[in-house]
N, CA, C and O of each residue as an XYZ file, in Angstrom:
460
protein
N      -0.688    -17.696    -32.953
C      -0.262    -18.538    -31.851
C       0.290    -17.674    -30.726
O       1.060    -16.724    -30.862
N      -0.227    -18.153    -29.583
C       0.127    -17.491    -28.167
C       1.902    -17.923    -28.087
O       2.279    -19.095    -28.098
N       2.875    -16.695    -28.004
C       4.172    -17.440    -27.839
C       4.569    -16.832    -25.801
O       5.615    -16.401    -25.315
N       3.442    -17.043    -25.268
C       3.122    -16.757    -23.956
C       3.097    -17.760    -23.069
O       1.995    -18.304    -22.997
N       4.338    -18.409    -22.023
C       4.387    -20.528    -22.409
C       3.358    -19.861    -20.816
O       4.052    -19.205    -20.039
N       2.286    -19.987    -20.529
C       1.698    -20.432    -19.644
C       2.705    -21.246    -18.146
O       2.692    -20.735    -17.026
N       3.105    -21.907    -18.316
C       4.083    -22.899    -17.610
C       5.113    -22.768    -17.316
O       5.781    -23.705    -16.878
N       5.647    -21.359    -17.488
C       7.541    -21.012    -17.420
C       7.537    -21.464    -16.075
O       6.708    -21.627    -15.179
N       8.735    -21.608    -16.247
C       9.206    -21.638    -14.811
C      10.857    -21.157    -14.793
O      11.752    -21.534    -15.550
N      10.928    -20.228    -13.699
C      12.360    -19.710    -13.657
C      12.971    -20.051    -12.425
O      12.444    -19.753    -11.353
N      14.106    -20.688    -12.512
C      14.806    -20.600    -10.768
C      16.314    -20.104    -10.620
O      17.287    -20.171    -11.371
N      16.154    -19.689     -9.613
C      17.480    -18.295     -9.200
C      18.016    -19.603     -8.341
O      17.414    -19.836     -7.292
N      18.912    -20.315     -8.650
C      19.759    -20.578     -7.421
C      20.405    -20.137     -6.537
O      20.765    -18.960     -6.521
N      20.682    -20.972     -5.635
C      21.344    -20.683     -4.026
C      22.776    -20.136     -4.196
O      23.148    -19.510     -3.204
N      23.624    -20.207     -5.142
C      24.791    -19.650     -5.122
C      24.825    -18.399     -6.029
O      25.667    -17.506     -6.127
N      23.451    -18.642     -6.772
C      23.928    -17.068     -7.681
C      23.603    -16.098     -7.479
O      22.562    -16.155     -6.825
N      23.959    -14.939     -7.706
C      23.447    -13.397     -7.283
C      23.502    -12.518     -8.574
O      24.357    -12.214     -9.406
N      22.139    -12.247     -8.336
C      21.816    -10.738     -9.754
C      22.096     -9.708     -9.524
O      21.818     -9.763     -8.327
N      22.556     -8.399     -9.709
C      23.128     -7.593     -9.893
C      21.975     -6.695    -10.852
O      22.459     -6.218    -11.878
N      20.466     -6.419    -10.603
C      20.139     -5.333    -12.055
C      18.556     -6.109    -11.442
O      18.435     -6.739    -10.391
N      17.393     -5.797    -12.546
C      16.299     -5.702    -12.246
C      16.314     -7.124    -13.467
O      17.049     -7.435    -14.404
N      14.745     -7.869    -12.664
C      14.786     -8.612    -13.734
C      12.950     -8.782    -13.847
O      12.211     -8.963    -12.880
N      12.562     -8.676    -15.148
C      11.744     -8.830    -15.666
C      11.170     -9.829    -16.429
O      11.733    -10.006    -17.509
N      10.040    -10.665    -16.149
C       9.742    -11.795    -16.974
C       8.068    -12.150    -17.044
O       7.202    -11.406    -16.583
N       7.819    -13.426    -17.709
C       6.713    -14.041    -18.052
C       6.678    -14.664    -17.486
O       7.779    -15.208    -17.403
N       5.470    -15.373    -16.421
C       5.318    -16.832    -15.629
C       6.108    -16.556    -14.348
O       6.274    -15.480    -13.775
N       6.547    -17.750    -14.035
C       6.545    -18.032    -12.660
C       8.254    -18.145    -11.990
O       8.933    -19.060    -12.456
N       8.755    -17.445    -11.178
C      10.217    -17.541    -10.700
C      10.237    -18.174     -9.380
O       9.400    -17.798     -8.559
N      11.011    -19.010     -9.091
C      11.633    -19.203     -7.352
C      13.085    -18.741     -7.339
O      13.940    -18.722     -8.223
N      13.094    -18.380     -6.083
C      14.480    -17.539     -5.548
C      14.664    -18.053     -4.716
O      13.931    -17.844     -3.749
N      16.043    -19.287     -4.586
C      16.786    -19.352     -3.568
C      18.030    -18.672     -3.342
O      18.767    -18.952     -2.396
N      18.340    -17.548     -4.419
C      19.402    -16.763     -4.206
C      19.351    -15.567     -4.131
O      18.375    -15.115     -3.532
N      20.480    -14.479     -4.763
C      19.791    -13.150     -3.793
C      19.670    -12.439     -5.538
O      20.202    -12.607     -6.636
N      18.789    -11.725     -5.007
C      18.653    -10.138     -6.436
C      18.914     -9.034     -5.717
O      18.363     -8.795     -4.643
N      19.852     -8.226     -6.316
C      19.920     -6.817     -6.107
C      19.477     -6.309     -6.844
O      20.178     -6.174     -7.847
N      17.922     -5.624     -6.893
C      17.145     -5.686     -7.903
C      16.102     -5.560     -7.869
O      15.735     -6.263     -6.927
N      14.533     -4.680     -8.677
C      13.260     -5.154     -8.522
C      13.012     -6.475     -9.271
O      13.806     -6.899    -10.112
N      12.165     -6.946     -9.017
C      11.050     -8.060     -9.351
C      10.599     -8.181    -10.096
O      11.778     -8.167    -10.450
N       9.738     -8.381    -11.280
C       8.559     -7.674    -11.973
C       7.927     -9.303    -12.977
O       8.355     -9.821    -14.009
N       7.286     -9.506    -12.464
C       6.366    -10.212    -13.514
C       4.848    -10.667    -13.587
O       4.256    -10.271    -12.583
N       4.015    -11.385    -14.473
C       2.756    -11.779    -14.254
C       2.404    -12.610    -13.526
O       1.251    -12.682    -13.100
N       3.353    -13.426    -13.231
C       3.163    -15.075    -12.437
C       3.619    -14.700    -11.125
O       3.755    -13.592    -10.607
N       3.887    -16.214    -10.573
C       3.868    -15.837     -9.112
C       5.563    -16.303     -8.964
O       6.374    -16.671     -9.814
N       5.670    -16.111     -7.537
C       7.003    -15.106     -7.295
C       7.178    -16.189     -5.353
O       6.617    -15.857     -4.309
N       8.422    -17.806     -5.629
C       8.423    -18.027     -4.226
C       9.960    -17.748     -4.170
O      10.903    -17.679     -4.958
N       9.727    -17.624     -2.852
C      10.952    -16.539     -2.260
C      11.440    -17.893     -1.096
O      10.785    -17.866     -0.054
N      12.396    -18.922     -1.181
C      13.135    -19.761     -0.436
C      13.597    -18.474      0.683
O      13.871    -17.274      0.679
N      13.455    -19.759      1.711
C      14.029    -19.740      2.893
C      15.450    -18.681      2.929
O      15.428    -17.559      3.434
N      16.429    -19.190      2.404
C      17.930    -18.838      2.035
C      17.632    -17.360      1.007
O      18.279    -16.367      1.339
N      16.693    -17.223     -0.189
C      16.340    -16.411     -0.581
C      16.100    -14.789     -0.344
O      15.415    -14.387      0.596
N      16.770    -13.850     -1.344
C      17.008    -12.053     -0.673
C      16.580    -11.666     -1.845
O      16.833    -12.067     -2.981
N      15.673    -10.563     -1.305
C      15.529     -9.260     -2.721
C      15.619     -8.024     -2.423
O      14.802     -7.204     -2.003
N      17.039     -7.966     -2.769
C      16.896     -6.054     -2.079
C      16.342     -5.490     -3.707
O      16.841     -5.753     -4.801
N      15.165     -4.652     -3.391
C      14.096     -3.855     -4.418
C      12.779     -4.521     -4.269
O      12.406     -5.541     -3.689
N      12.037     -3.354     -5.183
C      10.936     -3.572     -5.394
C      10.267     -4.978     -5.883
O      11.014     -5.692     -6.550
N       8.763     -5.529     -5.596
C       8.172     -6.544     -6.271
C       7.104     -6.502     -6.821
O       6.252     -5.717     -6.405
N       6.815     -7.458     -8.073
C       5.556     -6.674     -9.014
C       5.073     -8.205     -9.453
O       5.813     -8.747    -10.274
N       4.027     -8.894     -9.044
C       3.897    -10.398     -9.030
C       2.153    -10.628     -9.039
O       1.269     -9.858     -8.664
N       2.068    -11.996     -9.620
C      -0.413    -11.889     -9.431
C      -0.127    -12.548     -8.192
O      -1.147    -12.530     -7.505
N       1.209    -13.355     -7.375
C       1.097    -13.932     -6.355
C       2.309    -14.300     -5.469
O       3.141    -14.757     -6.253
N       2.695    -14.317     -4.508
C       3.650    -14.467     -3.652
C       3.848    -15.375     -2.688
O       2.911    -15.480     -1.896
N       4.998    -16.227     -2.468
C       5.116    -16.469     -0.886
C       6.263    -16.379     -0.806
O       6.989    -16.770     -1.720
N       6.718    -15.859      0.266
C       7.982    -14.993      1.038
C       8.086    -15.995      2.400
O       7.334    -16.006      3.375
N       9.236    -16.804      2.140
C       9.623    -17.449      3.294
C      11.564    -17.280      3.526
O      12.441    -17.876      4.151
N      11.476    -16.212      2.681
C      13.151    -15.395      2.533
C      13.512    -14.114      3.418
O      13.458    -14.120      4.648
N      13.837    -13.154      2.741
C      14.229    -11.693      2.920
C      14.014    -10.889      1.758
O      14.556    -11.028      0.662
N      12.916     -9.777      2.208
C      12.542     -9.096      0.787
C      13.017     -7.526      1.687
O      12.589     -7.235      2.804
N      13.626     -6.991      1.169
C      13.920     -5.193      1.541
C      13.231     -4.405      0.280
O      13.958     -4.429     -0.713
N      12.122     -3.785      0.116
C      11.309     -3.276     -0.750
C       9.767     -3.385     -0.802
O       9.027     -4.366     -0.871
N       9.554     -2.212     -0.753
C       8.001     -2.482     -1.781
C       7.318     -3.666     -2.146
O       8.179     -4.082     -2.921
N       6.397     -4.562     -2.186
C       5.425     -5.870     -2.953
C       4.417     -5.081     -3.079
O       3.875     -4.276     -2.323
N       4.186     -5.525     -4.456
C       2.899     -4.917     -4.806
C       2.361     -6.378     -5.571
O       2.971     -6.851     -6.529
N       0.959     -7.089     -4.911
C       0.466     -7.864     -5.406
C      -0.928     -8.208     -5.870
O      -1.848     -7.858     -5.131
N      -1.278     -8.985     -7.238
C      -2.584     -8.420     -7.490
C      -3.299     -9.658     -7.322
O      -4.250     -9.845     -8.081
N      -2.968    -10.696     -6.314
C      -3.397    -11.691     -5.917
C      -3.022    -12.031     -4.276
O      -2.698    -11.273     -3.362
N      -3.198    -13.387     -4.320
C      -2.429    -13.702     -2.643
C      -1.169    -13.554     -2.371
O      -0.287    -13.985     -3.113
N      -0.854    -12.661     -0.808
C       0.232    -12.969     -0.957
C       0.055    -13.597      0.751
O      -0.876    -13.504      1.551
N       1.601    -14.341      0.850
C       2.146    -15.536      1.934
C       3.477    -15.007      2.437
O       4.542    -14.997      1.820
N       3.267    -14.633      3.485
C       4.227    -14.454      4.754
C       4.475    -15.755      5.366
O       4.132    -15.945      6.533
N       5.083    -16.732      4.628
C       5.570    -17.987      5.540
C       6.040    -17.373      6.800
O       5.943    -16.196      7.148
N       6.661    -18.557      7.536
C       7.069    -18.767      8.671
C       8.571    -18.050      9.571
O       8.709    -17.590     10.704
N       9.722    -18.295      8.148
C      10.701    -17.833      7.797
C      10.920    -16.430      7.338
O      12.057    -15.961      7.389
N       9.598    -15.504      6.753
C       9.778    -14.357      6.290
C       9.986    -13.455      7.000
O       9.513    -13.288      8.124
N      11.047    -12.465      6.165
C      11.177    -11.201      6.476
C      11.328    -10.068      5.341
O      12.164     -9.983      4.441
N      10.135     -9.138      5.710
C       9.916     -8.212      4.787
C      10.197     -7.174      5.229
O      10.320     -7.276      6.450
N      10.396     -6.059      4.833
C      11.042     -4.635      5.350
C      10.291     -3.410      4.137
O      10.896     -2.655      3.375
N       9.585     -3.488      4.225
C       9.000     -2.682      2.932
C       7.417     -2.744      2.949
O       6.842     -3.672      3.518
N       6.499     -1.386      2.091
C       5.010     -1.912      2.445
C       4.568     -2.826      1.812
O       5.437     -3.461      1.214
N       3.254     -3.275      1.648
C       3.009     -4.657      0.918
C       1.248     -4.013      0.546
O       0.224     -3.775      1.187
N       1.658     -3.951     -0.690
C       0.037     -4.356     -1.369
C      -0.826     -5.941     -2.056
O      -0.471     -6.834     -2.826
N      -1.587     -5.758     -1.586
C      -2.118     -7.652     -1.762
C      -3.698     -7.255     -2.070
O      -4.345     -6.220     -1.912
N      -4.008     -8.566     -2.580
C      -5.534     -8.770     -3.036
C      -6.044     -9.819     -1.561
O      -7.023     -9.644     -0.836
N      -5.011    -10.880     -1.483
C      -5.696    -11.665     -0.174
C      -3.989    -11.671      0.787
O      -2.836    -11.618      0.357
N      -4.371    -11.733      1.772
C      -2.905    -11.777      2.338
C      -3.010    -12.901      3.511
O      -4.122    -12.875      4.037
N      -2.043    -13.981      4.109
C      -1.817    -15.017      5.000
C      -0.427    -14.443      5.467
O       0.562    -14.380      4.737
N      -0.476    -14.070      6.663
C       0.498    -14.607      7.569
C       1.102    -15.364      8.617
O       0.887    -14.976      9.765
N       2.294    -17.039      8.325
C       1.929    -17.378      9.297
C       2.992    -16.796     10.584
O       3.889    -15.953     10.570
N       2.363    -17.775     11.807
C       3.517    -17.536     12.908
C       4.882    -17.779     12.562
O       5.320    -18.821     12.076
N       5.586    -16.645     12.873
C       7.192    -16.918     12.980
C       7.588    -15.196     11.762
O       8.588    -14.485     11.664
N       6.660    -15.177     11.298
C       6.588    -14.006      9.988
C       7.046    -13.162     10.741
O       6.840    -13.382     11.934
N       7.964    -11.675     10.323
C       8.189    -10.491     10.486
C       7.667     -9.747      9.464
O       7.468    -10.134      8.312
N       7.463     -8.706      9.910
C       6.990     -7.497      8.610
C       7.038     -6.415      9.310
O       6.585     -6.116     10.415
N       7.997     -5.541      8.072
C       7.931     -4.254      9.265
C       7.774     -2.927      7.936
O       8.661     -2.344      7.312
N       6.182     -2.790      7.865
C       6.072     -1.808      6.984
C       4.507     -1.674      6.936
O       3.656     -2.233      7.627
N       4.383     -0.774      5.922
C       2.571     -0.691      5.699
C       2.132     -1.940      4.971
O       2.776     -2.484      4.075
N       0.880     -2.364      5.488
C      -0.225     -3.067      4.377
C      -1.424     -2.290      3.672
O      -2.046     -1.337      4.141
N      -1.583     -2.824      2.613
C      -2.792     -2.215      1.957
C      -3.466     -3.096      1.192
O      -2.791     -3.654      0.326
N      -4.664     -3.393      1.270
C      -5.561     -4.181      0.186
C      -5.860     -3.184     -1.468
O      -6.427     -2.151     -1.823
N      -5.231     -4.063     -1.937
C      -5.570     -3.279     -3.070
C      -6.893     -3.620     -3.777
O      -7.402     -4.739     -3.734
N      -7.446     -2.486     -4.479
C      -8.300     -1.845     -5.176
C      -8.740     -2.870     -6.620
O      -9.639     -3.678     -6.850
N      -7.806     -2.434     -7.234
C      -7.462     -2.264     -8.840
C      -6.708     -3.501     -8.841
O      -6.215     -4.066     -7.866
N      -6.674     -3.946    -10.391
C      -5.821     -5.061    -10.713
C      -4.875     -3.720    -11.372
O      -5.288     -2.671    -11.866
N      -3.257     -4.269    -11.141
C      -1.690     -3.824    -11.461
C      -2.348     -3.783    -12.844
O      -3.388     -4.255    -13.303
N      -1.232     -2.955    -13.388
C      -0.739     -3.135    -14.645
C       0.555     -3.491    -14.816
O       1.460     -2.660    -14.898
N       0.743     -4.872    -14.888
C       2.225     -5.108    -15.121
C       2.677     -5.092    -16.370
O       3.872     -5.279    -16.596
């Protein structure tokens, strides 16, 4: 038996703050802040109110927060409206809309990650 739940779902609330790196299975939203890399298989939304100082390691993204670090993604990633990124960004498909900041390198990646 697969003990792999397909369906996780993780959420960082608006008042709490991480302190360390966090690593997981499936899917996280962040309306609060990480001091911290990122790292998982699923996809990765980043609220409005939402901060990640560190690195990110995700199959998919949308960033309508504050990310300071590195994204490295092996799917789409989404520069909402609200985003601000400060770090380079690797992606398989990438959308940015109006209102987005980004202030770093892009790169289409190659290779699927090894997360």
């Amino acid at each position: 038996m697969n003990n792999k739940s397909i369906n996780s779902q993780t959420i960082i609330a608006e008042d709490v703050q991480i302190d360390g790196d966090i690593t997981l299975t499936g899917n996280i939203t962040i309306y609060g802040e990480i001091r911290g890399a990122v790292f998982t298989d699923g996809a990765i939304q980043l609220a409005k109110k939402g901060k990640i100082f560190g690195d990110v390691k995700a199959s998919t993204i949308q960033i309508n927060g504050y990310i300071q670090g590195d994204v490295f993604i092996n799917g789409p990633a989404e520069l909402l409206s609200k985003c601000e990124l400060v770090g380079d960004l690797k992606y398989k498909v990438l959308t940015i809309q109006d209102g987005a900041q980004f202030s770093g390198r892009c790169e289409i990646m190659e290779d699927d990650l090894n997360l």
